[in-house]
N, C-alpha and C positions, 0 to 999 in steps of 0.2 A: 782422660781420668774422670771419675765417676765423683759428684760431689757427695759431701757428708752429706743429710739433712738428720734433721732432731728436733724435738720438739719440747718447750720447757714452759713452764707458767708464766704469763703473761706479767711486763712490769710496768711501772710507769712510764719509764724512757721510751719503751715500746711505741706507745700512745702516736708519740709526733711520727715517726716509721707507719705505722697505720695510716695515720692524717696522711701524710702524702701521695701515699699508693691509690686512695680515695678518690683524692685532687688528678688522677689521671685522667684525660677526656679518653683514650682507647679503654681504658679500663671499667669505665663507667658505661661506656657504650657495649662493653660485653655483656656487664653485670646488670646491664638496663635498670642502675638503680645511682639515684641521686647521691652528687657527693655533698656533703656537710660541710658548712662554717667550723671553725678552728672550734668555738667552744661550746658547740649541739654537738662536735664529733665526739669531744671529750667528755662531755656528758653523757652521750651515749653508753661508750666504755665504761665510764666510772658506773654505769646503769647497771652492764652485763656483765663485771667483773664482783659485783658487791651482789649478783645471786646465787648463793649457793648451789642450785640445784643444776647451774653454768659450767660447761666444761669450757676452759680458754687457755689457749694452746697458740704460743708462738711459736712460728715455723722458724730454724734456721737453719742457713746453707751455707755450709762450710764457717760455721760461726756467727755469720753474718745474720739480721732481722730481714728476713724473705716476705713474711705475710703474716697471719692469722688462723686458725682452724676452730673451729664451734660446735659447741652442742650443746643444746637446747630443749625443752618441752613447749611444742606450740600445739596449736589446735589439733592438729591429725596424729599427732603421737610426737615421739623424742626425734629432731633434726641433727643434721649438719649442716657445718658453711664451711667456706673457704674465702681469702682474697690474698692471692700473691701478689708482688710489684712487674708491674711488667717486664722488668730488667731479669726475671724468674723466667719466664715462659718461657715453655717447648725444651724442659730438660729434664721432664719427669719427677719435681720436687714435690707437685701438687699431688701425685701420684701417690708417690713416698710418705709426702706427711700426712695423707687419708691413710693408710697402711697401719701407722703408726697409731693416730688414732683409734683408728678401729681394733689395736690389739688392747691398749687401754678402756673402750668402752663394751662393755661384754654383752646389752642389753638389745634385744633385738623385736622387734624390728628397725631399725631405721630409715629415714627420712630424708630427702633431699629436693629441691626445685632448683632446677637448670631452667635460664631463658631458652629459647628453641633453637635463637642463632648461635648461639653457644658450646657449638661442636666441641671446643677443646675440654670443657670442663664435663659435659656429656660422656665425653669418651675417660676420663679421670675416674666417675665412677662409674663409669661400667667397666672398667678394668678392676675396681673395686669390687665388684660382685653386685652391686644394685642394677638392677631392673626398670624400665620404663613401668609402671602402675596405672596413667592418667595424667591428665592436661588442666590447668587451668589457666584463668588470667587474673592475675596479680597486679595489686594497684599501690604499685612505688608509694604513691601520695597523695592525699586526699586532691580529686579534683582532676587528676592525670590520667590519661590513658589506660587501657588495663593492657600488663604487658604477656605474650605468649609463651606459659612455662612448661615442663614437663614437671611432671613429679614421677621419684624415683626411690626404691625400697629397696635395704638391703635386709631378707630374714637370717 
């Protein structure tokens, strides 16, 4: 059986379901990006949910709070994000919930950065229709490493 997924505006209660998916060490190790203290995570959110110009999009699957979905205006033009729980992966909801966004946001081009080792989410959108474009190295955090992304465009 094929799960529902959907996507809805982001609520509060969401917030702690975020936080934990964060708190993954595999997940963090995909995302090659720092998880947060309980209340920089929340501040975060309350950051990117009180910007207007913010698309934020709770994934759910079959009811249930699976992840987050994003879009953005950064430096190179309008992004996306994603982060599912890992208890999601490998059933095509990440898939599903970029689709979804994507019929919601009409403006193109679009933007994305995959870590490099990050086959599955790679492969998420380019089943989407983005493109590889160019490489950079991306610095999680002041002082850290720079980590090996691709960037990715969908026109």
């Amino acid at each position: 059986m094929t799960a529902e997924v959907a996507l809805r505006a982001v609520i509060d209660s969401d917030l702690a379901v975020f936080f934990e998916h964060q708190r993954d060490p595999q997940s963090v190790a995909m995302a090659a990006f720092p998880s947060r203290e309980r209340e920089a995570h929340m501040a975060h959110w309350r950051k990117i949910m009180a910007e207007p110009s913010n698309t934020t999009r709770t994934i759910l699957c079959d009811g249930q709070v699976a992840g987050n979905i994003l879009s953005w205006d950064a430096a190179d033009g309008r992004e996306v994000g994603y982060w599912l729980g890992r208890e999601f992966w490998g059933r095509g909801i990440a898939t599903r919930a970029l689709e979804l966004l994507l019929e919601e946001l009409r403006m193109r081009p679009l933007y994305a950065h995959v870590v490099r080792h990050n086959a599955a989410s790679r492969r998420v959108l380019e089943k989407c229709g983005f493109v590889v474009v160019g490489a950079a190295g991306a610095l999680p955090e002041p002082g850290a490493e720079p980590i090996a992304e691709l960037i990715l465009r969908l026109d």
